[in-house]
C-alpha positions as CSV (number, residue, x, y, z in Angstrom):
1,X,168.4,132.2,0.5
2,X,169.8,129.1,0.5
3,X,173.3,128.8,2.3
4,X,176.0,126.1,0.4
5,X,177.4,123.0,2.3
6,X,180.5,121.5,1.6
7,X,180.0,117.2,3.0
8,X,183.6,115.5,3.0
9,X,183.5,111.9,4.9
10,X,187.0,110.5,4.5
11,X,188.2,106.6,6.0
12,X,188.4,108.2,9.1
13,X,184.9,108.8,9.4
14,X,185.0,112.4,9.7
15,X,182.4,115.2,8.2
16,X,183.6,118.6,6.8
17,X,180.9,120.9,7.3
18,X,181.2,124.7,5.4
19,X,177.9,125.8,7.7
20,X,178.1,128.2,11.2
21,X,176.7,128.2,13.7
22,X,176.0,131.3,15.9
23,X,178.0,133.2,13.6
24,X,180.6,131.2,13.7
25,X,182.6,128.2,11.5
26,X,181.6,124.5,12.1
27,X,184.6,122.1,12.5
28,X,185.5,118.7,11.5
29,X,184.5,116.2,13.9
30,X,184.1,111.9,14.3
31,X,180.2,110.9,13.4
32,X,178.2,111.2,16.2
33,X,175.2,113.7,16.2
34,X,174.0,115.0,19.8
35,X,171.2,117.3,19.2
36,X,171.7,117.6,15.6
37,X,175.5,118.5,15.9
38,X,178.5,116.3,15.1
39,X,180.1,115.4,18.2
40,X,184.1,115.7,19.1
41,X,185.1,112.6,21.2
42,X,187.0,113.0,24.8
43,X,190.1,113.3,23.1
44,X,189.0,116.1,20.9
45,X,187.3,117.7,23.3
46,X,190.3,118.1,25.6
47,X,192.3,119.4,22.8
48,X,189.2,121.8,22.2
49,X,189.7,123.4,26.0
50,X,193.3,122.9,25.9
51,X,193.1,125.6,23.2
52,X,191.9,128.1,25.1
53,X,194.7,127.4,28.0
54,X,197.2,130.7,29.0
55,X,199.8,128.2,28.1
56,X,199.1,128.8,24.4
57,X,197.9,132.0,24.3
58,X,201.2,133.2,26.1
59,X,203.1,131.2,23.6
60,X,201.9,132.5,20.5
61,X,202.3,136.2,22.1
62,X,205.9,135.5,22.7
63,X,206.7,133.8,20.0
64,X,204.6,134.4,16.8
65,X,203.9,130.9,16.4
66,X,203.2,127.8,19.0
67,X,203.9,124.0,18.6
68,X,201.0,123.2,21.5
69,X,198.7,125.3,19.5
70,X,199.4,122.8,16.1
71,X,199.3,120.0,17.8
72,X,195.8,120.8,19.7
73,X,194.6,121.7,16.9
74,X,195.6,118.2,15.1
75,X,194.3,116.3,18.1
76,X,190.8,118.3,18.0
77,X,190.3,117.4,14.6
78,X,190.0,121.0,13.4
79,X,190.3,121.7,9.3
80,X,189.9,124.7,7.7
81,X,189.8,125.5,4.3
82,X,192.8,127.5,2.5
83,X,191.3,131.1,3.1
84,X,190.8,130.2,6.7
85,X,193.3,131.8,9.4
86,X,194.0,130.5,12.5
87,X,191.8,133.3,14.6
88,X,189.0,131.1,12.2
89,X,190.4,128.2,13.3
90,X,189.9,130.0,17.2
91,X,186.1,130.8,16.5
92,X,185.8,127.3,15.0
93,X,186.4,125.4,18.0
94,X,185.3,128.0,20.2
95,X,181.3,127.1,18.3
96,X,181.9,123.7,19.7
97,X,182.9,124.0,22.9
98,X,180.0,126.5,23.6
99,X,177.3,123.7,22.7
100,X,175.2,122.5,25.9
101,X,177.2,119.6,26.9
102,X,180.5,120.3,26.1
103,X,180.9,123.7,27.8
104,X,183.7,124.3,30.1
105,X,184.0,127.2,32.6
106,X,186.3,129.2,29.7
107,X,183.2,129.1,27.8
108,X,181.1,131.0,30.6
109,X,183.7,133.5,31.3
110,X,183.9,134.7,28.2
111,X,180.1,134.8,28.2
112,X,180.2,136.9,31.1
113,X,183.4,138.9,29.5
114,X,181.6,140.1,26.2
115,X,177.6,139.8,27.8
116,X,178.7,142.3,31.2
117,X,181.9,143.1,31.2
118,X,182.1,144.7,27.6
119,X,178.3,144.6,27.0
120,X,176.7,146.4,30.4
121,X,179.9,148.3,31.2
122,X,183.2,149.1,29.0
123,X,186.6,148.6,29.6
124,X,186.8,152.2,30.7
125,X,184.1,151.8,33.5
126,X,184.8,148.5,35.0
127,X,187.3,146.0,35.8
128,X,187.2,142.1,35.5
129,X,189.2,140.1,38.5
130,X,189.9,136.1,37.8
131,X,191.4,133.6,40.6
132,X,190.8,136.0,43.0
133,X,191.4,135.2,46.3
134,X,188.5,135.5,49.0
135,X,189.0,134.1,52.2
136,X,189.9,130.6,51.6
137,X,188.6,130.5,48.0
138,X,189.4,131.9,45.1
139,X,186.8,133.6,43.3
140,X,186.1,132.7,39.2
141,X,185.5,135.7,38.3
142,X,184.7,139.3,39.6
143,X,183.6,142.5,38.0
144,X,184.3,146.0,39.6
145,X,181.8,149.0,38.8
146,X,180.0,151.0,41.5
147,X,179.8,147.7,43.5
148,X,181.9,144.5,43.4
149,X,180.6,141.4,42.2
150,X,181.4,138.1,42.3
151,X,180.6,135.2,39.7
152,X,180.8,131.8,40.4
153,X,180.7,129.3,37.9
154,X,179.4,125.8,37.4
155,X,179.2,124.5,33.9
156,X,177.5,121.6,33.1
157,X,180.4,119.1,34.0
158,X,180.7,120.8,37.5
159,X,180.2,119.4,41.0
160,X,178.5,121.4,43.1
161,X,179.6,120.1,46.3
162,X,181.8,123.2,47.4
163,X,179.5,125.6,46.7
164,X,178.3,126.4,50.0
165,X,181.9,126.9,51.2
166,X,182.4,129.4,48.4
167,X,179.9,131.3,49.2
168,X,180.5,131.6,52.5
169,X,184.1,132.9,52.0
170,X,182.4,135.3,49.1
171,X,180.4,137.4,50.9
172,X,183.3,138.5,53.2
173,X,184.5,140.0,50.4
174,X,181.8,141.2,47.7
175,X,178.6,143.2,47.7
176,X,177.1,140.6,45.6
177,X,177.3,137.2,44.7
178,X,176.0,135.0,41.6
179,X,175.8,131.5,40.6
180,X,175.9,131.2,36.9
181,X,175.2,127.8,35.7
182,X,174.0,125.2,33.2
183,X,170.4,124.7,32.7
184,X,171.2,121.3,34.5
185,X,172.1,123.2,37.6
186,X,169.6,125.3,38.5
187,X,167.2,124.0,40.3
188,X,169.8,122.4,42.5
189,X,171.2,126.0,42.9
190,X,167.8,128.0,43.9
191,X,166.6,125.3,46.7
192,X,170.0,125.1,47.9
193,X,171.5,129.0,48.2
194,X,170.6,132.0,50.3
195,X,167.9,134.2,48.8
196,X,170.4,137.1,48.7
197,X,172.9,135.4,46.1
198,X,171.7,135.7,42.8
199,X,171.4,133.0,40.4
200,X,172.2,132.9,36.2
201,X,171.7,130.8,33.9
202,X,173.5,130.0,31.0
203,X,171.3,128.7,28.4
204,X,171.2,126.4,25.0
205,X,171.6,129.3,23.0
206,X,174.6,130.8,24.7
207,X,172.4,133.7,26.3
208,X,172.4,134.7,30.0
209,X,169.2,134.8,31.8
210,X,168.9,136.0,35.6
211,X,166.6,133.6,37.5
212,X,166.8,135.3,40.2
213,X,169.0,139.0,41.8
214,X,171.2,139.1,44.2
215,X,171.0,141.3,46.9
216,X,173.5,143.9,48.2
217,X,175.7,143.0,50.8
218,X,178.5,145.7,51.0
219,X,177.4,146.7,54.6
220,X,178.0,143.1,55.5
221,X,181.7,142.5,54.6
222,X,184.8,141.5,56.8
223,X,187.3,144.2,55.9
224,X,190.3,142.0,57.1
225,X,188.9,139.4,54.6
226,X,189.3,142.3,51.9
227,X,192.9,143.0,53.5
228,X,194.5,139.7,52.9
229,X,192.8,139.6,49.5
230,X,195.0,142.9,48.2
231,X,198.5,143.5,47.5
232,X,200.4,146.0,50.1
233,X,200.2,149.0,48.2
234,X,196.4,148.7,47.3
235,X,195.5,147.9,51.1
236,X,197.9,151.2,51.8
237,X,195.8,153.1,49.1
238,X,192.5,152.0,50.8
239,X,193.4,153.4,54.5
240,X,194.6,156.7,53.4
241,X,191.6,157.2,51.5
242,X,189.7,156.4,55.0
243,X,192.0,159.1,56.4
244,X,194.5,156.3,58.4
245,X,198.2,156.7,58.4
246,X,200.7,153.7,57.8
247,X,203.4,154.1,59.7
248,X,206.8,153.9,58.1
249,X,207.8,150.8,59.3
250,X,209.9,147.2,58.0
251,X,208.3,145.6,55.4
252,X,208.5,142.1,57.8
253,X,205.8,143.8,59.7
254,X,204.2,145.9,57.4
255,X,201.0,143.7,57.0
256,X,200.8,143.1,60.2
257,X,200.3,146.4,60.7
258,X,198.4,147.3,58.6
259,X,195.7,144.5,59.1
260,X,195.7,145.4,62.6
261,X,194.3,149.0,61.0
262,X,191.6,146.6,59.0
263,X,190.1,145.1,61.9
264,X,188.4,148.4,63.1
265,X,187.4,150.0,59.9
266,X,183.6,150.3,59.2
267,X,182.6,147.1,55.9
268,X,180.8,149.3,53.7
269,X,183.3,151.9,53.7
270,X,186.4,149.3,53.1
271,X,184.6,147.9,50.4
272,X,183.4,150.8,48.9
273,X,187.7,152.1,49.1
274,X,188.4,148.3,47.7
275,X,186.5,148.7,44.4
276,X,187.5,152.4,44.3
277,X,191.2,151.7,44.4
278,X,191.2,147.8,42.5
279,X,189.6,149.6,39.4
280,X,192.4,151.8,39.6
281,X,195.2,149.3,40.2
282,X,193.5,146.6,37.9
283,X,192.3,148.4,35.1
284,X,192.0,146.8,31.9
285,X,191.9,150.1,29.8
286,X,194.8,150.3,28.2
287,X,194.2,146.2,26.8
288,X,190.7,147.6,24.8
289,X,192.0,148.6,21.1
290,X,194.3,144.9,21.7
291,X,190.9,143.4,22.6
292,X,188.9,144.9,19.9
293,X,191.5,143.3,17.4
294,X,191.2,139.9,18.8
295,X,188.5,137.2,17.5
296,X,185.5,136.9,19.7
297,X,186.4,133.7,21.1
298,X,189.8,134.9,22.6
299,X,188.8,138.2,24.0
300,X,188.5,136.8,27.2
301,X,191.6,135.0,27.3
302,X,193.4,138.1,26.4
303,X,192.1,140.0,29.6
304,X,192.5,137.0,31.9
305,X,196.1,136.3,30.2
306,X,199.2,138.7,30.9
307,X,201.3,139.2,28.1
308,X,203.9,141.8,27.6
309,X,202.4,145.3,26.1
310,X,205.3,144.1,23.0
311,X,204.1,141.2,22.4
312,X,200.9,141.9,21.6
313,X,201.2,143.1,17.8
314,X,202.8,139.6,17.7
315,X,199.8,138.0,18.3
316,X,197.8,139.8,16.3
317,X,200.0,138.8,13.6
318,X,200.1,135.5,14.7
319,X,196.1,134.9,14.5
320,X,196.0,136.3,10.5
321,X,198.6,133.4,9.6
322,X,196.9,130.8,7.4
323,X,195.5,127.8,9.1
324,X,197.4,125.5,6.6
325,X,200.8,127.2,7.1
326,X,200.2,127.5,11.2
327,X,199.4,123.2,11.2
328,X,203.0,123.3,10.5
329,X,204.6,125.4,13.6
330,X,207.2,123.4,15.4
């Protein structure tokens, strides 16, 4: 079957291309093949990520429209034709950024969002944590099942020189802990990282591969590490279910007290009453008919991104507008 391409070079020396690639629309982009794909330069591909930013997804939400949004889409380079909305215009520059080499960590959460979190598990049985704090890091990305698991990322453009740091801080807090990472990565990764923390890779094709597990490291936790990562009520929630009282006391010493109860609890058992109670208190249920109405490539945004339960249909709406109509938002 042969599949029709529509070639526009204009002065500027761009190419129009009416192809997709994993499913999804090409974009316009400057000459310049890498591995038989036009390349975006810099520029572009700062307005690429910039795309993906809470900044415009919140905007859009509140507003119906966004001004960043035009102009990042303007400064990518993005064109689509007149039946083309701007979710197409989403999934179009989402197909670029998620080409080895240009990846940015967006890119591998929402791998990890629609390959684990909504692949493996469901909205219904898990919860997804992002910037969560643990210890003196804060964690990329965490998914709560029967275990907590932590996820840390290092794309392609990443340094790895605080991983060992991370990890340390990590395993105070979660059962288990992966690397996910560029092909570029991974040796550096297995040679240099505990045999218990597991290691992913994120390949060319956009599929994650496990090089190697992690092992389980609930019984090995610091529960006043998992105290000073929770909000009052959820570290409240966690000793009753343990059977300990809080006392009714001012809320200037309320955490004191109440890490002074963390300090002699059993780590398996904390972290065990952690995931029970976060996948309570975090739950992304009520966001999976919004998700499920979203293009692919901003799923992830939309359960890292709080917007108001309101302003959700507004987006939605947003995302069907026509791409030549939304270039115009102000």
């Amino acid at each position: 079957m042969t599949c029709p391409i529509i070639l526009r070079i204009d002065l500027g020396m761009h190419i129009r291309c009416g192809l997709t690639y994993n499913g999804l629309p090409l974009s316009i982009f400057p000459i310049g093949v890498i591995g038989g794909f036009v390349s975006p330069n810099a520029s572009q591909l700062s307005a690429l990520s910039g795309l993906f930013s809470p900044a415009v997804f919140r905007e859009i939400a509140r507003k119906g429209h966004s001004a960043l949004c035009a102009r990042l889409f303007a400064q990518a380079g993005v064109e689509c034709s007149v039946r083309e909305t701007v979710g197409d215009a989403f999934d179009t520059a989402f197909s670029v950024l998620r080409r080895s080499g240009f990846r940015n960590e967006y890119v591998y959460r929402a791998a990890l969002t629609q390959n684990i979190l909504l692949g493996t598990h469901s909205l219904k049985s898990a919860c997804m944590l992002t910037e969560f704090r643990a210890g003196s890091c804060k964690a990329d990305l965490a998914i709560l099942n029967g275990t907590a698991t932590v996820y840390e990322i290092k794309s392609e453009r990443d340094s790895l020189s605080r991983l060992s740091n991370q990890l340390e801080n990590y395993k105070k807090v979660f059962a288990k802990i992966y690397v996910i990472a560029g092909e570029n990565h991974i040796e550096t990764i297995l040679q240099s990282t505990p045999v218990n923390v597991g290691v992913m890779c994120l390949n060319r094709r956009n599929r994650i591969t496990r090089i190697r597990d992690a092992s389980d490291g609930a019984s090995t936790v610091c529960p006043v590490a998992i105290f000073e990562s929770l909000r009052s009520d959820e570290a409240r929630e966690i000793l009753s279910s343990l059977g300990i009282f809080t006392p009714d006391v001012p809320n200037t010493i309320l955490r004191r007290v109440m890490r002074d109860a963390f300090v002699g609890l059993d780590p398996e058992s904390t972290h065990n009453a952690m995931v029970k109670t976060l996948k309570r208190s975090r739950s992304l249920a009520p966001l999976a008919v919004f998700v499920e109405r979203l293009p692919q490539s901003l799923r992830s945004a939309a359960l890292t991104t709080q917007v108001r339960c309101a302003d959700q249909e507004r987006l939605v709406e947003a995302l069907k507008t026509p791409f030549s109509v939304a270039m115009e938002w102000n």
